[in-house]
TORTI-523435 format. One record per atom (N, C-alpha, C): x, y, z. Coordinates in steps of 0.1 Angstrom, whole numbers. Layout:
    east   north      up
       X       Y       Z
...
//
This chain:
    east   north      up
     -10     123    -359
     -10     127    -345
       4     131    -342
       8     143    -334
      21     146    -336
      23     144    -317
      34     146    -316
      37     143    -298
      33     145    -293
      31     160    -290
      23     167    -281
       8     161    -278
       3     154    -288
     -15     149    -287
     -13     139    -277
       3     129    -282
       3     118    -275
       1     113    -258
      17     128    -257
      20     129    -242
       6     136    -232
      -2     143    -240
     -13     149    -235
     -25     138    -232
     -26     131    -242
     -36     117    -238
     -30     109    -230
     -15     106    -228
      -7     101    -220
     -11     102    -204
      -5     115    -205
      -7     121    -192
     -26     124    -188
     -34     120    -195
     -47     126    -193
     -52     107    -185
     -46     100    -191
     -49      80    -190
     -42      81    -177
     -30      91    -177
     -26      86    -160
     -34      89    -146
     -34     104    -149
     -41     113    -141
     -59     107    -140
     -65     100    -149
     -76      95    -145
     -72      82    -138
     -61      73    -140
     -58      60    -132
     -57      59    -118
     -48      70    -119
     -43      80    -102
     -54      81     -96
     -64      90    -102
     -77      97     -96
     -88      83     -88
     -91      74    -103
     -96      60     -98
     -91      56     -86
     -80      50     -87
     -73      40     -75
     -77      50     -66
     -72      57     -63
     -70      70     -50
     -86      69     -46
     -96      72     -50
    -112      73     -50
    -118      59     -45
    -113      46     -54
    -118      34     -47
    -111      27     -29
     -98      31     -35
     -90      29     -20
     -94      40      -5
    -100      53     -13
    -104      61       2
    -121      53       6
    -127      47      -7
    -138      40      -7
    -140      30       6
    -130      25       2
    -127       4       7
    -126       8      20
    -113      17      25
    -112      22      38
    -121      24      47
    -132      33      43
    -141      42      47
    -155      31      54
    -149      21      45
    -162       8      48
    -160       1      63
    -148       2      66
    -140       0      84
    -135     -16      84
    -135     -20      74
    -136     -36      71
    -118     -33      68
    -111     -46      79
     -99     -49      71
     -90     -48      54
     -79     -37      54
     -76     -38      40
     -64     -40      39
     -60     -46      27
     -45     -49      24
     -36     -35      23
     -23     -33      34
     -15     -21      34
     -16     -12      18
     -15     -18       7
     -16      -7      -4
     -22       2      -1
     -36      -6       1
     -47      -2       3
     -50      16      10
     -46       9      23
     -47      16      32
     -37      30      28
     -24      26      24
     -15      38      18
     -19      44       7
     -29      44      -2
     -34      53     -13
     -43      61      -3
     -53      53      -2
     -63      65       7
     -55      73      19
     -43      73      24
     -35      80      31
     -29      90      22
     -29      92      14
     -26     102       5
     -10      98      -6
      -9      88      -3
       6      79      -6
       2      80     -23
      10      79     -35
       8      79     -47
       4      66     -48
      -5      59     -59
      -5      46     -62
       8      38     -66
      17      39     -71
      29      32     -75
      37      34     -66
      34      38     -57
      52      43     -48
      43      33     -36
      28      31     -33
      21      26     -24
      22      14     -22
      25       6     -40
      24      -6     -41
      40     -10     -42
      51      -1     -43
      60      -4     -39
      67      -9     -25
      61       0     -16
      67      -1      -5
      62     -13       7
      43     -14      -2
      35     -22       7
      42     -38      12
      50     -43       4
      55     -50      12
      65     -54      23
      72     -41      24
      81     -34      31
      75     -31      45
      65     -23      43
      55     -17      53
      52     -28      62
      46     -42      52
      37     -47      64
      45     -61      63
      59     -60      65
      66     -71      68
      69     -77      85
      66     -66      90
      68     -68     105
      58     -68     118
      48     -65     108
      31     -61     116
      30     -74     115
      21     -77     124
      10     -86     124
      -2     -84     120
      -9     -87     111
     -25     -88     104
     -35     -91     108
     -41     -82     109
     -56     -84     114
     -65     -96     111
     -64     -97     101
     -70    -109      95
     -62    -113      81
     -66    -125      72
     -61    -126      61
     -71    -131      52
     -66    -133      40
     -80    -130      29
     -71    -135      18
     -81    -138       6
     -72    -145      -6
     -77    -134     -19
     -66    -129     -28
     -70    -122     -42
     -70    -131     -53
     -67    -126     -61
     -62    -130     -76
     -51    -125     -81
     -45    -126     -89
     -33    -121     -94
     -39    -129    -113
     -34    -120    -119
     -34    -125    -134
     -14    -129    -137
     -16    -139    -142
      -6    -143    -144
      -3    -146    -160
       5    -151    -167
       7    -145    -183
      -5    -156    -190
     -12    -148    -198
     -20    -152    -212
     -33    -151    -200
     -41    -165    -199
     -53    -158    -194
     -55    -165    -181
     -44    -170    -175
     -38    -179    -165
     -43    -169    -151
     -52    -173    -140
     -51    -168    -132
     -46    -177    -116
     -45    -166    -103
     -40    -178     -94
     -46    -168     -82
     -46    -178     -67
     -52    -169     -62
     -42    -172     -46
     -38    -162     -43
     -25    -158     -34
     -30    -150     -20
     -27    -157      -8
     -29    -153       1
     -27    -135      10
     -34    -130      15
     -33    -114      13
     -34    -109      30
     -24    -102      35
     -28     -93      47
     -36     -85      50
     -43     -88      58
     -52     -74      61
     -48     -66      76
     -55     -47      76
     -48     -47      87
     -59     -40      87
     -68     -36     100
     -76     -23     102
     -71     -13     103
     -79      -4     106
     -75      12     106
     -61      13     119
     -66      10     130
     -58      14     141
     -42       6     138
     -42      -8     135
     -31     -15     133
     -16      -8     120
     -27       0     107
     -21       5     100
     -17      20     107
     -23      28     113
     -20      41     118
      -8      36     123
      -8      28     135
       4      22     149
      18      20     135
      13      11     126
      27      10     117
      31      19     111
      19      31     103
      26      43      96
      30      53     103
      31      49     118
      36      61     127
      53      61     128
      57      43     128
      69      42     129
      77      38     116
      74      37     110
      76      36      93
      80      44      85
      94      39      83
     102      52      75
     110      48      65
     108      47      52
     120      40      39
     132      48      40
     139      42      34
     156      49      36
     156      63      24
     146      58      18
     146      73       5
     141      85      15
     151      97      16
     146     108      19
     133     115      15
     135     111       2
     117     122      -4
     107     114       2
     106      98      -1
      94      88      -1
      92      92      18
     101      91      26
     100      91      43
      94     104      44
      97     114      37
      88     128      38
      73     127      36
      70     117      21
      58     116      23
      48     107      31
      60      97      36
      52      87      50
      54      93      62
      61     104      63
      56     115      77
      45     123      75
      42     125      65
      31     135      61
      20     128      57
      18     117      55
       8     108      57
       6     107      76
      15     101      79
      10      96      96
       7     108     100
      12     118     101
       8     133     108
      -5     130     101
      -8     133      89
     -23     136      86
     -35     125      93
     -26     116      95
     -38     101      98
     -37     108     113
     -30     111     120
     -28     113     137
     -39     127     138
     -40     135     132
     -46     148     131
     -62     143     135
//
């Protein structure tokens, strides 16, 4: 198998990961039930890694609609379960309207998210 096969199955495992997350997060939304900021920033058009970056940035100063408990896998087969924010539709719009990271490119695409959510 020479590089090229690699970086092309590479890139074929991301672009379906992307697609997933993006597909279940516009899902979750769509249901009107409280969701954890990630959440809510994938199905806003936000990339999945840069979504889960900033989410707790985002929703450090909001108040939460409700709260809710996940899981987290922790090392070997160890799991734990960690308390989680939720925000509805309206409470996440109100924050991604005023919400802006210091990175120039990433604030372009959380203005171009809130415009599209305000439309």
């Amino acid at each position: 198998m020479n590089a090229r096969t690699r970086t092309a199955r590479h890139t074929l495992r991301q672009r379906t990961r992307t697609n997933r997350t993006t597909t279940r997060a516009t899902r979750n939304t769509a249901t009107g039930l409280p969701q954890p900021a990630s959440t809510h920033l994938i199905a806003a058009g936000i990339h999945p890694a840069l979504a889960r970056r900033y989410s707790g940035a985002f929703s450090r100063t909001v108040i939460p609609t409700t709260t809710g408990e996940t899981t987290i896998k922790l090392r070997g087969r160890r799991t734990k379960t960690v308390p989680v924010k939720l925000y509805d539709q309206a409470a996440f719009t109100a924050r991604l309207a005023a919400y802006r990271p210091r990175n120039t490119a990433d604030a372009r695409l959380f203005e171009q998210a809130a415009y599209r959510l305000a439309a």
